[in-house]
Steps between C-alpha positions, in 0.01 A plus 500: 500500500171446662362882421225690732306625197458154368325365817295785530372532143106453521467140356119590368268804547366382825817597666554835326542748769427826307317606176138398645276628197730302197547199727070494508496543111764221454337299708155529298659400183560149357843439354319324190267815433690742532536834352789677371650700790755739589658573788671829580682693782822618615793271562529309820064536502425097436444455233670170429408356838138548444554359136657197645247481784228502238656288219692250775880413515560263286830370368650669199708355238702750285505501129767681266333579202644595149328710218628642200467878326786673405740268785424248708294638837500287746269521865408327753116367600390364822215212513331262701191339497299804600623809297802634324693800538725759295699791623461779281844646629636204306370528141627890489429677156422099361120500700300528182667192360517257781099597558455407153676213478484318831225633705243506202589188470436413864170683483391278183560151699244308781650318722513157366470323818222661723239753353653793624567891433853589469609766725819772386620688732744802365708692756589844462252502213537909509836438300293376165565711192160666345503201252552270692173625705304466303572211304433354866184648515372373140599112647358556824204542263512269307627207757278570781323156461817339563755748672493769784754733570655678831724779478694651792637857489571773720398750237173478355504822329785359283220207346230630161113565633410241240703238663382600867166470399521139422582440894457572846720721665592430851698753663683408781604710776830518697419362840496793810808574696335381782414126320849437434602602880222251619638206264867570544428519876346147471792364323742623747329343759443190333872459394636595802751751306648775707497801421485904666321767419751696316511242238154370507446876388783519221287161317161693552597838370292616260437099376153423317632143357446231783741280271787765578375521848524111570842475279644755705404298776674185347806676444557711832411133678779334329741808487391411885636184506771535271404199335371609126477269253362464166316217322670385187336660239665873672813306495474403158454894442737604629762226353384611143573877577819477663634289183809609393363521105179648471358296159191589312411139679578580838281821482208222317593321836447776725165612362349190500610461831391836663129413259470156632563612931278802425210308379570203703492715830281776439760801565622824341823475320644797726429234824711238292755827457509525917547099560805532280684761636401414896618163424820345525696435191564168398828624384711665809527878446351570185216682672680628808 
């Protein structure tokens, strides 16, 4: 389905709304020169959308990658032409060895093509072990000619001062109460969806994440309309997990799955959660 947040995402940092100061540094940097950042805030605070805005949106391809310690590990890496990304989440108590054995790598190559830096981005970068920090640190060192890195976490406190100090921390702040009114307000008005004051209350209350806001939106507009669908990735889900046998490659499946929409659309996995269970089932019943 065509989704609010989508169409309202800012498309570069000219049309980010909020987060004046960072959008000014951003803006002042060149993507080819730049230095190692971080950027840090609560959840829901944009941090991804001002990555994206910065960095642009350009299509991913996913990779499954395989490396070898004591099993097999495998993860999954998104590129394009621009930069490459990791989630942290994914490499669990394996960090030190995929950093060591894929992104040093990464680090250690030019871009054949154009004379270019490469640009890693890691999300939720406060879930690296101690080693793994600072064997990052020593290649961000080492590889600066060639690499730069971005990490995005909502706990900086959680990262070593030594690797800190080899970036610049941008905090970013939870847009106001009153922001999220103002833009939700526009969207209503804009989409023509209906709604009262009782409920346009119930999405505000106590929200700071103008994602949530705008997905709330989406789904009380086609709760509305009694018309929800989902695209066919969410379909594709939700097949896997209503399967009568749940394999070791089903749940393979599923991950990559839930990974690949994540990435691809720039949401939370507990949004994904909320699409599932508000939409129909593809199977009559089983979610009734």
């Amino acid at each position: 389905m065509n989704l609010l947040f989508r169409k309202y995402l800012p498309r570069n940092l000219d049309e980010v709304k909020y987060h004046d100061n960072i959008k000014n540094i951003l803006q002042g940097l060149d993507i080819n020169t730049i230095p190692h950042l971080i950027f840090y805030g609560s959840r829901g605070s944009g941090k991804k959308s001002l990555l994206y805005a910065f960095l642009g949106y350009y299509k991913k391809k996913s990779i499954i990658r395989t490396i070898k310690t004591t099993k097999e590990i495998k993860f999954t890496m998104y590129k394009n032409s621009v930069y490459i990304e990791f989630d942290i989440k994914e490499m669990g108590m394996y960090d030190k060895f995929i950093i060591i054995n894929i992104i040093k790598e990464l680090a250690k190559t030019k871009h054949v093509c154009h004379n270019t830096i490469r640009i890693i981005v890691l999300h939720h970068a406060e879930y690296l072990s101690l080693q793994a920090q600072y064997i990052l640190r020593k290649i961000m060192e080492i590889y600066v000619s060639n690499c730069r890195f971005i990490l995005i976490c909502n706990q900086i406190n959680k990262l070593v001062k030594v690797l800190k100090s080899r970036c610049i921390c941008l905090r970013i702040k939870c847009p106001s109460s009153e922001n999220i009114e103002h833009l939700a307000q526009k969207i209503i008005m804009e989409e023509n969806i209906d709604i009262g004051k009782l409920d346009m209350d119930s999405i505000m209350k106590g929200e700071r994440n103008m994602k949530n806001v705008i997905f709330k939106l989406d789904l009380f507009k086609y709760h509305k309309l009694c018309r929800i669908d989902i695209d066919q990735k969410l379909n594709t889900m939700l097949d896997l997990m209503l399967s009568k046998t749940i394999t070791q490659q089903v749940l393979v499946s599923i991950t990559t799955n839930i990974h690949q929409f994540v990435m691809d659309n720039n949401l939370e996995l507990n949004t994904i959660i909320c699409l599932l269970y508000t939409s129909p089932s593809p199977r009559d019943g089983l979610l009734s």
